[in-house]
C-alpha positions, -999 to +999 in steps of 0.1 A: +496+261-121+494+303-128+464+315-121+460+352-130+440+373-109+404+376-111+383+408-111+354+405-084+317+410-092+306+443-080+276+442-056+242+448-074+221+482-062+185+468-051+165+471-084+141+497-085+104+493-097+116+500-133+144+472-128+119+448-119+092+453-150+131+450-172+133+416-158+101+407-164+102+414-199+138+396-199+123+367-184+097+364-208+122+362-235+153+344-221+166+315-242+172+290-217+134+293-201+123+263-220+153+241-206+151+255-165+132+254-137+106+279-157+096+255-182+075+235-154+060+266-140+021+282-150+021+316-157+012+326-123+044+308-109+069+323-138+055+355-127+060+350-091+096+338-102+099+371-120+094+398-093+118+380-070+151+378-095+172+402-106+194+400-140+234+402-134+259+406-164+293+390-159+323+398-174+351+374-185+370+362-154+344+379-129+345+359-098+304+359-092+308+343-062+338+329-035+343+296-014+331+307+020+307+333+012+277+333+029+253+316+008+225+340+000+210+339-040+204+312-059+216+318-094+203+305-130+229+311-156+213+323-191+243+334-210+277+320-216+295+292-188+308+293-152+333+271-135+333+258-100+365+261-090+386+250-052+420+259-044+441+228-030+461+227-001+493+232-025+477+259-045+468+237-076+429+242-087+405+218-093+378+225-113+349+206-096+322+210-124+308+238-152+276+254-150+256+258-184+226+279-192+198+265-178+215+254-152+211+266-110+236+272-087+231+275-052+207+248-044+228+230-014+218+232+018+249+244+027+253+277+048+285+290+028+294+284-005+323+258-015+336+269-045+348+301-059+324+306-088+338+321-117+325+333-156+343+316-182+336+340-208+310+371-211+280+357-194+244+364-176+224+350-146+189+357-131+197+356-092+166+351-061+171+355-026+174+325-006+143+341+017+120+348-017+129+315-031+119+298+002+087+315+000+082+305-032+089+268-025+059+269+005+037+285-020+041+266-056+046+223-043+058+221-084+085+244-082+099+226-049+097+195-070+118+208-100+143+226-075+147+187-058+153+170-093+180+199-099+199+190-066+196+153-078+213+161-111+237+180-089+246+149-071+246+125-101+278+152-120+298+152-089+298+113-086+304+114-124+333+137-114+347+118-089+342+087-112+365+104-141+390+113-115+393+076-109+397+066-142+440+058-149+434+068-185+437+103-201+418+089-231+387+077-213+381+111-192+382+129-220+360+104-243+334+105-212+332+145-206+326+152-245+300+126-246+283+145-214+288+181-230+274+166-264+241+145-246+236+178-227+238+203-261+214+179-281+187+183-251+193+225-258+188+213-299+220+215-307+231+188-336+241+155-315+273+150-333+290+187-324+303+193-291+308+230-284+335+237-255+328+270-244+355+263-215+397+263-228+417+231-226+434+247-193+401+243-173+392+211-190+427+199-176+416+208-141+387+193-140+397+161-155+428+155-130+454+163-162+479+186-172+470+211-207+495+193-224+480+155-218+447+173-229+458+184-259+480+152-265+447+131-261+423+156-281+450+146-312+449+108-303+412+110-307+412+126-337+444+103-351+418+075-343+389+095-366+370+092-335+366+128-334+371+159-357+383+193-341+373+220-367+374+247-344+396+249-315+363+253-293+342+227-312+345+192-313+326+169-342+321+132-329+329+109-359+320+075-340+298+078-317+297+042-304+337+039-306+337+073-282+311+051-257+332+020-258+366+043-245+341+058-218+331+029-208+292+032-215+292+054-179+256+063-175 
Protein backbone atom coordinates (compact mmCIF):
# COMPACT_ATOMS: atom_id res chain seq x y z
CA UNK A 1 0.00 0.00 0.00
CA UNK A 2 1.59 3.84 -0.86
CA UNK A 3 2.46 5.48 1.86
CA UNK A 4 3.53 9.05 1.27
CA UNK A 5 6.18 10.47 3.23
CA UNK A 6 5.77 11.89 6.54
CA UNK A 7 7.16 15.21 7.87
CA UNK A 8 8.92 14.64 11.38
CA UNK A 9 8.04 16.56 14.51
CA UNK A 10 10.65 19.05 15.18
CA UNK A 11 12.27 18.80 18.63
CA UNK A 12 10.63 21.22 21.25
CA UNK A 13 13.18 24.19 22.85
CA UNK A 14 12.94 23.57 26.78
CA UNK A 15 10.06 26.04 27.75
CA UNK A 16 11.06 28.96 29.44
CA UNK A 17 9.39 30.38 32.66
CA UNK A 18 6.88 32.28 30.44
CA UNK A 19 6.22 28.83 28.48
CA UNK A 20 5.36 27.25 31.64
CA UNK A 21 2.68 29.93 33.20
CA UNK A 22 1.10 29.54 29.06
CA UNK A 23 0.51 26.01 29.92
CA UNK A 24 -0.84 26.54 32.91
CA UNK A 25 -3.41 28.71 31.76
CA UNK A 26 -3.92 26.11 28.75
CA UNK A 27 -4.34 23.47 31.20
CA UNK A 28 -6.84 25.22 33.09
CA UNK A 29 -8.87 25.48 30.00
CA UNK A 30 -8.26 22.34 27.88
CA UNK A 31 -11.41 20.55 26.73
CA UNK A 32 -10.57 17.16 27.27
CA UNK A 33 -9.54 17.84 31.21
CA UNK A 34 -12.78 16.63 32.40
CA UNK A 35 -12.41 13.23 30.43
CA UNK A 36 -8.21 12.48 31.37
CA UNK A 37 -6.18 11.63 33.93
CA UNK A 38 -6.86 15.54 35.38
CA UNK A 39 -10.36 14.96 36.13
CA UNK A 40 -9.31 12.71 39.32
CA UNK A 41 -6.66 15.07 40.41
CA UNK A 42 -7.16 18.05 43.46
CA UNK A 43 -5.95 21.25 42.54
CA UNK A 44 -2.70 20.74 44.11
CA UNK A 45 -2.13 17.61 41.86
CA UNK A 46 -3.41 19.41 38.43
CA UNK A 47 -0.96 21.98 39.39
CA UNK A 48 1.91 19.72 39.93
CA UNK A 49 0.74 18.15 36.49
CA UNK A 50 0.98 21.63 35.08
CA UNK A 51 4.62 22.67 35.76
CA UNK A 52 5.85 19.39 34.46
CA UNK A 53 4.07 19.31 30.71
CA UNK A 54 4.64 21.19 27.96
CA UNK A 55 2.02 21.92 25.03
CA UNK A 56 3.13 20.54 21.37
CA UNK A 57 1.07 21.41 18.12
CA UNK A 58 1.08 18.82 15.41
CA UNK A 59 0.54 19.23 11.98
CA UNK A 60 -1.26 16.84 9.53
CA UNK A 61 0.94 13.83 8.84
CA UNK A 62 3.71 14.91 11.58
CA UNK A 63 5.21 11.71 12.76
CA UNK A 64 5.23 12.73 16.76
CA UNK A 65 6.96 9.94 17.56
CA UNK A 66 8.82 6.58 15.73
CA UNK A 67 8.98 2.67 16.53
CA UNK A 68 12.20 2.39 18.37
CA UNK A 69 12.67 5.72 19.86
CA UNK A 70 13.70 5.83 23.13
CA UNK A 71 10.70 6.16 25.15
CA UNK A 72 11.00 9.46 27.08
CA UNK A 73 7.39 11.69 27.41
CA UNK A 74 4.28 10.53 28.09
CA UNK A 75 1.84 12.21 25.85
CA UNK A 76 -2.09 13.27 26.38
CA UNK A 77 -3.57 14.20 23.16
CA UNK A 78 -6.10 17.36 23.41
CA UNK A 79 -6.82 18.19 19.89
CA UNK A 80 -7.56 16.25 16.83
CA UNK A 81 -6.54 12.04 16.49
CA UNK A 82 -3.31 10.04 16.22
CA UNK A 83 -2.72 6.62 14.78
CA UNK A 84 -0.43 3.95 15.92
CA UNK A 85 0.94 2.65 13.16
CA UNK A 86 3.80 -0.67 12.45
CA UNK A 87 5.36 -1.40 9.24
CA UNK A 88 5.25 -5.26 8.35
CA UNK A 89 7.85 -7.28 7.22
CA UNK A 90 6.46 -6.83 3.44
CA UNK A 91 6.01 -3.08 3.86
CA UNK A 92 2.13 -3.22 4.37
CA UNK A 93 1.04 -1.02 7.63
CA UNK A 94 -1.00 -1.96 10.24
CA UNK A 95 -2.64 0.39 12.05
CA UNK A 96 -2.63 -1.06 15.69
CA UNK A 97 -5.07 1.47 17.35
CA UNK A 98 -6.17 5.55 17.36
CA UNK A 99 -5.47 7.74 20.02
CA UNK A 100 -8.43 10.33 20.97
CA UNK A 101 -8.40 13.37 23.13
CA UNK A 102 -8.26 12.45 26.46
CA UNK A 103 -6.46 9.73 25.80
CA UNK A 104 -2.36 8.89 26.99
CA UNK A 105 0.20 7.50 25.12
CA UNK A 106 3.26 6.26 26.51
CA UNK A 107 2.21 4.45 29.49
CA UNK A 108 4.09 0.92 28.76
CA UNK A 109 6.74 -0.16 30.44
CA UNK A 110 8.53 -0.59 27.52
CA UNK A 111 12.06 1.09 26.99
CA UNK A 112 11.47 2.08 23.24
CA UNK A 113 8.46 2.88 21.59
CA UNK A 114 6.62 0.22 19.16
CA UNK A 115 4.82 2.11 16.90
CA UNK A 116 5.46 5.04 14.72
CA UNK A 117 3.03 7.58 16.11
CA UNK A 118 1.53 9.79 13.73
CA UNK A 119 -1.28 12.94 13.63
CA UNK A 120 -4.14 12.28 11.62
CA UNK A 121 -5.14 15.60 11.12
CA UNK A 122 -4.06 19.14 12.81
CA UNK A 123 -3.79 18.15 16.36
CA UNK A 124 -2.38 19.03 20.05
CA UNK A 125 -0.76 17.10 23.05
CA UNK A 126 0.37 18.07 26.57
CA UNK A 127 3.73 15.89 26.95
CA UNK A 128 5.70 15.04 30.72
CA UNK A 129 8.92 13.61 31.11
CA UNK A 130 9.10 10.08 32.03
CA UNK A 131 11.45 11.35 35.25
CA UNK A 132 8.69 14.21 36.30
CA UNK A 133 5.91 11.81 35.83
CA UNK A 134 7.65 9.22 37.99
CA UNK A 135 8.00 11.71 40.58
CA UNK A 136 4.72 12.50 40.37
CA UNK A 137 3.40 8.93 40.70
CA UNK A 138 5.71 8.58 44.30
CA UNK A 139 4.07 11.73 45.34
CA UNK A 140 0.16 11.72 44.45
CA UNK A 141 -1.01 7.45 45.21
CA UNK A 142 -4.41 8.82 43.07
CA UNK A 143 -2.66 9.73 40.03
CA UNK A 144 -0.70 6.32 39.97
CA UNK A 145 -4.13 4.76 40.25
CA UNK A 146 -5.67 6.66 37.22
CA UNK A 147 -2.36 6.12 35.20
CA UNK A 148 -2.88 2.02 36.08
CA UNK A 149 -6.67 2.07 34.88
CA UNK A 150 -5.27 3.85 31.66
CA UNK A 151 -2.80 0.98 30.91
CA UNK A 152 -5.76 -1.42 31.57
CA UNK A 153 -7.95 0.21 28.96
CA UNK A 154 -4.74 0.03 26.90
CA UNK A 155 -4.76 -3.68 27.15
CA UNK A 156 -8.54 -4.23 26.89
CA UNK A 157 -8.37 -2.14 22.79
CA UNK A 158 -5.48 -4.23 21.72
CA UNK A 159 -7.31 -7.59 22.67
CA UNK A 160 -10.38 -5.94 21.04
CA UNK A 161 -7.95 -5.37 18.09
CA UNK A 162 -6.71 -8.60 17.91
CA UNK A 163 -10.31 -9.93 18.35
CA UNK A 164 -11.57 -7.89 15.11
CA UNK A 165 -8.59 -9.20 13.24
CA UNK A 166 -9.97 -12.60 13.91
CA UNK A 167 -13.22 -11.95 12.79
CA UNK A 168 -13.72 -13.67 8.78
CA UNK A 169 -16.35 -10.94 8.11
CA UNK A 170 -15.75 -7.41 6.70
CA UNK A 171 -19.25 -6.57 7.96
CA UNK A 172 -18.74 -7.39 11.65
CA UNK A 173 -15.31 -5.44 12.06
CA UNK A 174 -16.72 -2.67 10.85
CA UNK A 175 -20.18 -2.92 12.87
CA UNK A 176 -17.85 -3.47 16.07
CA UNK A 177 -15.30 -0.40 15.61
CA UNK A 178 -18.34 2.19 14.96
CA UNK A 179 -20.04 0.97 17.94
CA UNK A 180 -16.61 1.52 19.99
CA UNK A 181 -15.97 5.07 18.32
CA UNK A 182 -19.74 5.89 19.06
CA UNK A 183 -19.79 4.35 23.10
CA UNK A 184 -16.47 6.35 23.39
CA UNK A 185 -18.01 9.97 21.71
CA UNK A 186 -21.26 9.63 24.02
CA UNK A 187 -18.87 9.43 27.22
CA UNK A 188 -17.14 13.03 25.65
CA UNK A 189 -21.27 14.11 25.23
CA UNK A 190 -21.50 13.65 21.95
CA UNK A 191 -25.21 12.47 20.69
CA UNK A 192 -25.01 8.39 20.99
CA UNK A 193 -26.40 7.85 17.65
CA UNK A 194 -23.55 9.93 15.51
CA UNK A 195 -20.27 8.43 15.02
CA UNK A 196 -17.67 11.00 13.99
CA UNK A 197 -14.55 9.39 12.11
CA UNK A 198 -12.00 11.81 12.28
CA UNK A 199 -9.56 8.99 10.72
CA UNK A 200 -10.15 8.28 6.46
CA UNK A 201 -11.41 4.92 5.23
CA UNK A 202 -7.61 4.17 4.18
CA UNK A 203 -6.53 4.01 7.90
CA UNK A 204 -9.72 2.36 9.00
CA UNK A 205 -8.79 -0.37 6.29
CA UNK A 206 -5.45 -0.93 8.07
CA UNK A 207 -6.56 -1.26 11.20
CA UNK A 208 -9.37 -3.56 10.51
CA UNK A 209 -7.25 -6.19 8.35
CA UNK A 210 -9.12 -4.89 4.88
CA UNK A 211 -8.52 -3.30 1.78
CA UNK A 212 -10.24 0.68 1.16
CA UNK A 213 -12.28 -0.76 -1.20
CA UNK A 214 -14.00 -3.68 1.15
CA UNK A 215 -14.35 -0.64 3.56
CA UNK A 216 -16.12 1.31 1.49
CA UNK A 217 -18.09 -1.70 -0.06
CA UNK A 218 -19.24 -2.60 3.59
CA UNK A 219 -19.87 1.17 4.81
CA UNK A 220 -22.68 0.90 1.67
CA UNK A 221 -23.97 -2.56 2.78
CA UNK A 222 -24.68 -1.07 6.11
CA UNK A 223 -26.38 1.68 4.97
CA UNK A 224 -28.33 -0.60 2.09
CA UNK A 225 -29.42 -2.50 5.33
CA UNK A 226 -30.66 1.15 6.98
CA UNK A 227 -28.50 0.05 9.70
CA UNK A 228 -26.53 3.12 9.31
CA UNK A 229 -26.77 6.58 7.63
CA UNK A 230 -23.54 8.26 6.13
CA UNK A 231 -24.35 12.03 5.88
CA UNK A 232 -20.97 13.16 5.80
CA UNK A 233 -18.17 11.28 4.52
CA UNK A 234 -16.55 11.58 8.14
CA UNK A 235 -19.75 11.05 10.10
CA UNK A 236 -21.69 8.07 10.50
CA UNK A 237 -25.54 8.14 12.00
CA UNK A 238 -26.45 4.63 13.65
CA UNK A 239 -30.07 3.92 12.54
CA UNK A 240 -30.44 0.48 14.57
CA UNK A 241 -28.56 0.39 17.15
CA UNK A 242 -29.40 -3.22 18.39
CA UNK A 243 -29.18 -4.61 14.71
CA UNK A 244 -25.44 -2.95 14.62
CA UNK A 245 -24.81 -5.08 18.17
CA UNK A 246 -26.19 -8.29 16.78
CA UNK A 247 -23.53 -8.07 13.50
CA UNK A 248 -20.73 -7.27 16.19
CA UNK A 249 -21.53 -9.83 18.10
CA UNK A 250 -22.42 -8.02 21.44
CA UNK A 251 -18.23 -7.89 21.96
CA UNK A 252 -17.95 -6.20 25.29
Amino acid sequence: MYRPALASLPPCAAPTAGDAAAATLECSHCGVRGRAICAALSEEEMGALDQATQSLQLAAGATLVRAGDPRQYVYTLTEGALRLVRTLADGRRQITGFVLPGDYVGLTETPRHRHDIEAIGSSRACRTSLSDMRKLRERYPQLERKLMQRTSMELAAAQDAGLLLARLQPSERLAHFLLRLGARGALSGQPADVVQLPMGRGDIADHLGLTMETVSRTFTKLRQQQLIALPQLHTVQILDLSGLQRLAGDID
